[in-house]
C-alpha positions as CSV (number, residue, x, y, z in Angstrom):
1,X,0.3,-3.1,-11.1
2,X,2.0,-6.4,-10.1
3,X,4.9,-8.3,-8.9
4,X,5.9,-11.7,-8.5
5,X,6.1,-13.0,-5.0
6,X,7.6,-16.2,-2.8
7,X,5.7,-16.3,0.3
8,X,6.8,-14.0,2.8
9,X,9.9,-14.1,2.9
10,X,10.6,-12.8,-0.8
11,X,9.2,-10.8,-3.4
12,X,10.5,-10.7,-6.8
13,X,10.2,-7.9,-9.6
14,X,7.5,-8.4,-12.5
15,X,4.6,-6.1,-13.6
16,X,2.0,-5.4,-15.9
17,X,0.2,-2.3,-16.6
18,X,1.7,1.1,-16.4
19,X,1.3,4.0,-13.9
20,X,1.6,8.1,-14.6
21,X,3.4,10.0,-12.1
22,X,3.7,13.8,-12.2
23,X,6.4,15.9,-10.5
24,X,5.7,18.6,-7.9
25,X,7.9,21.0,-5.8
26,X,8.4,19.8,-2.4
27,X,5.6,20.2,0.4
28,X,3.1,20.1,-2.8
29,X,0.7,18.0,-4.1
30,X,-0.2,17.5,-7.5
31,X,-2.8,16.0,-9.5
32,X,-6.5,16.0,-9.0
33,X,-7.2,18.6,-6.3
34,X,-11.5,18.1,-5.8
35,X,-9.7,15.6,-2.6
36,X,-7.3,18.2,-1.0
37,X,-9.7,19.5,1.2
38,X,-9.0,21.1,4.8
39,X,-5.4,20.2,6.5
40,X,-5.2,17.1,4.4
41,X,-3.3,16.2,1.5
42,X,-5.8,13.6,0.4
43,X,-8.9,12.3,1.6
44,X,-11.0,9.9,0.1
45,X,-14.5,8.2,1.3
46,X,-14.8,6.1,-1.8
47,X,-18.3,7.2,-1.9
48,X,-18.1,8.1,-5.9
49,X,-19.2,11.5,-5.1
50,X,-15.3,12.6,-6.0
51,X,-12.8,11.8,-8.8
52,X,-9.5,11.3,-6.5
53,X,-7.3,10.4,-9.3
54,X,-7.5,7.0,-8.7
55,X,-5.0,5.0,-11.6
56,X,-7.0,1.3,-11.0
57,X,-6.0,-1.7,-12.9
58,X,-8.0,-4.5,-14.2
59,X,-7.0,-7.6,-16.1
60,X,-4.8,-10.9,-15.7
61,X,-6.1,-12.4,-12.6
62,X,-6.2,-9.0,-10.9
63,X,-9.1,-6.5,-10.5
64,X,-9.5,-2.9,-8.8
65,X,-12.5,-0.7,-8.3
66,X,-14.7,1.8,-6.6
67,X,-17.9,0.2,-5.2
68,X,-20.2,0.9,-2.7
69,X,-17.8,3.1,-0.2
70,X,-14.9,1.1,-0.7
71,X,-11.9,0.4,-2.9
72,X,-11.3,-3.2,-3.6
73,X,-8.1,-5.1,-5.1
74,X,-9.3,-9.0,-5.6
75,X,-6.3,-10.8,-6.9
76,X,-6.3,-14.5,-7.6
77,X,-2.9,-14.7,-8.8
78,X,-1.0,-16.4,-5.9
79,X,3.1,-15.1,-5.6
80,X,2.4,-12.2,-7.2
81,X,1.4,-8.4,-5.5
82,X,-1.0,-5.7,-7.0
83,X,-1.6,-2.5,-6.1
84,X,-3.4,1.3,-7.3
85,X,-1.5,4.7,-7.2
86,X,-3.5,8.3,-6.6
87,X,-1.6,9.8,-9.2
88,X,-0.2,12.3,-7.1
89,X,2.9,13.4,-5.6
90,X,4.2,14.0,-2.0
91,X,7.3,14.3,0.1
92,X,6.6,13.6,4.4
93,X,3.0,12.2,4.7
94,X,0.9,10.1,6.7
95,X,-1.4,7.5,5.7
96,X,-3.8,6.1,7.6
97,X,-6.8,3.6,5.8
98,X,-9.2,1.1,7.3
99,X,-8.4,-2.4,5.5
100,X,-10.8,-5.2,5.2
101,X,-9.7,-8.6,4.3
102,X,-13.1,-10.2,3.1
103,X,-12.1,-13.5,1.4
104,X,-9.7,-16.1,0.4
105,X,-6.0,-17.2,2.0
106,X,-5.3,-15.6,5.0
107,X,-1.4,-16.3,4.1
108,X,-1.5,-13.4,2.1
109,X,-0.6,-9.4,2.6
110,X,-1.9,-6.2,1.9
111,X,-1.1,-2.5,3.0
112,X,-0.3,1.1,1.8
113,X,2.6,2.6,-0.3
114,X,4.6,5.4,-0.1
115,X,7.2,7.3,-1.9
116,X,6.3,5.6,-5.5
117,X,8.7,6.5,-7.9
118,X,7.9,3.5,-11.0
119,X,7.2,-0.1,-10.4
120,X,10.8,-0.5,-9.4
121,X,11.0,2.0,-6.9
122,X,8.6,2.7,-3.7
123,X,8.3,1.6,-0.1
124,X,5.2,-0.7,1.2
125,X,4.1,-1.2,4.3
126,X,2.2,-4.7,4.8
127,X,0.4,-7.0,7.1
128,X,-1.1,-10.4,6.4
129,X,-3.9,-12.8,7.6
130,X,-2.5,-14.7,9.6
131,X,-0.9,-11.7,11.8
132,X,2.2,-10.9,10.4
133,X,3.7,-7.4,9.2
134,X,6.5,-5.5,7.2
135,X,8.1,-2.6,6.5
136,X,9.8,-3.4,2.5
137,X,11.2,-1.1,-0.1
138,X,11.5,-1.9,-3.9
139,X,14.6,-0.2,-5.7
140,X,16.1,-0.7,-9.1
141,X,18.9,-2.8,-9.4
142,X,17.6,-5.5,-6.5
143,X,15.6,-8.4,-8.4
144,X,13.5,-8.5,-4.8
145,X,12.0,-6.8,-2.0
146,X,14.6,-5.5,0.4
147,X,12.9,-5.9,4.1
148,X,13.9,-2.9,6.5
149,X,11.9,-4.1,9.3
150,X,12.6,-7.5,11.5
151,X,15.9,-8.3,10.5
152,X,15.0,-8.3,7.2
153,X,11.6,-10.7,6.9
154,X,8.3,-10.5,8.6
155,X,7.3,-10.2,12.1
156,X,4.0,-11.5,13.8
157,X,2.1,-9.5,15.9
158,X,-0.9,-10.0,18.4
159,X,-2.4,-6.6,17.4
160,X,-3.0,-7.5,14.0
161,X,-6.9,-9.3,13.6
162,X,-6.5,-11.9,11.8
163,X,-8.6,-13.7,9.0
164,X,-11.8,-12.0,7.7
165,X,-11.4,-8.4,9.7
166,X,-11.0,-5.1,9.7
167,X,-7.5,-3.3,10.3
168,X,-6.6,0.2,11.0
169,X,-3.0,0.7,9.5
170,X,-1.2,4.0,9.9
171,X,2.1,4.5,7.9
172,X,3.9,7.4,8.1
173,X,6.7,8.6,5.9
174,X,8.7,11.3,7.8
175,X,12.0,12.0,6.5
176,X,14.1,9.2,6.6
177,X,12.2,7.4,9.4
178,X,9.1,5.2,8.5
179,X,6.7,3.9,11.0
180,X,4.1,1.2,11.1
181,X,1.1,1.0,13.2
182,X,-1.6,-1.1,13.4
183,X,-5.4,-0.5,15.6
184,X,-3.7,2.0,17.3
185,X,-0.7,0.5,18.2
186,X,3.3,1.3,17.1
187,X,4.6,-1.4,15.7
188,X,7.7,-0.5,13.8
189,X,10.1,2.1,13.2
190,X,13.1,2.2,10.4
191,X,15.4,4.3,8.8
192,X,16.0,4.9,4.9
193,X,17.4,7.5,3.0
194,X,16.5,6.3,-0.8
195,X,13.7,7.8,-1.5
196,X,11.8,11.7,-0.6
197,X,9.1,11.9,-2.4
198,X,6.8,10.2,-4.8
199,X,3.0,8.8,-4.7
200,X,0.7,6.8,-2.2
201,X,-0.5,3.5,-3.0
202,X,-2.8,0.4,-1.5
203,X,-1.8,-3.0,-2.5
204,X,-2.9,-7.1,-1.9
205,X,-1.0,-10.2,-2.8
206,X,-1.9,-13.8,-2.0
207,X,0.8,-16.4,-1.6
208,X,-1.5,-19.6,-1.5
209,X,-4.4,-20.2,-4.2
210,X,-7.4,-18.6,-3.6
211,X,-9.1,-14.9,-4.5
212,X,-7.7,-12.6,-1.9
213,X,-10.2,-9.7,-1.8
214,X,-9.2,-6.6,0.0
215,X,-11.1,-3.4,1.1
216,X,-10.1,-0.1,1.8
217,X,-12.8,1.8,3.6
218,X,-11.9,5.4,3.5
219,X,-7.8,7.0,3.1
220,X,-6.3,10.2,4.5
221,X,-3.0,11.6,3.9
222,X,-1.9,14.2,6.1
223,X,0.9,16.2,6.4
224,X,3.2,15.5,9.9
């Protein structure tokens, strides 16, 4: 999946590709099940040795896959965002994922997804290269990203490693209240009513050109 971006400080709807949701009663999961194991909704290695549902997309500038322990989005198409969906279904979760930036601009962003509805409807939660982060939502009817954290644009932060590192980013979904943190530490916390349920997602965008490559080592979803 795609968008269109303008830096950080907008990001404008387009897509390609298509995404399957399925429908769930609330406190459920649904979709593949071989990943719901122990108190966790969803928990994925990315060793291969499971099929977690994955929905990757490839083509256009954009590429997504499995490989040696890891998911990877590489995107060279700069102003616009990608991302992959679990093809799953939750209400309250939280998400927590190592993320690896391991080439090109670090003006760029990447991060997790909650709450997916369609293309035009979801909250992401992002941080960039160069140490910035954001709490967004995407909802019909709004041709761009509406930010709900720091007054409505991206913050920078000192906890955030910057350029080619590693990132722990916890992103919890509780209600109406959503939370950043990053290595540990609370960054962010906002309130939104719009949407209760829906799927996980990780996504990468760069906004200069350049191949951003970005790694996810491991996911969890758990619920609160």
């Amino acid at each position: 999946m795609e968008r269109e971006t303008l830096g950080k400080i907008t990001l404008f709807v387009g897509l390609l590709g298509a995404i399957l949701l399925v429908s769930c009663l609330p406190g459920k999961v649904s979709g593949p099940e071989p990943c719901n194991e122990g108190d966790t909704l969803l928990q994925d290695d990315f060793s291969g040795e499971k099929d977690c549902g994955w929905a990757l997309y490839n083509g256009g500038g954009v590429t997504s896959e499995i490989s040696e322990g890891k998911l990877g989005i590489s995107n060279s198409i700069a102003g616009k965002i990608s991302w992959v969906n679990a093809n799953r279904n939750f209400d309250d979760v939280i998400i927590t994922t190592q993320a690896r930036q391991v080439q090109g601009p670090n003006d760029n962003a990447y991060g997790v997804i909650c709450r997916y509805q369609n293309e035009e409807n979801f909250y992401i939660f992002l941080i960039s290269g160069d140490g910035f982060y954001a709490i967004g939502k995407y909802q019909s009817g709004s041709p761009q990203i509406q930010y709900l954290s720091g007054e409505g644009q991206y913050v920078y932060s000192d906890v955030i490693n910057q350029g080619a590192a590693t990132n722990e980013l916890k992103a919890s979904c509780v209600g109406n209240e959503l939370s950043l943190s990053v290595n540990g530490i609370a960054l962010e916390s906002v309130t939104d009513p719009t949407f209760v349920t829906g799927d996980i997602g990780m996504g990468a965008s760069t906004f200069q050109p350049g191949t951003a490559v970005i790694e996810f080592d491991s996911i969890r979803v758990i619920a609160p």
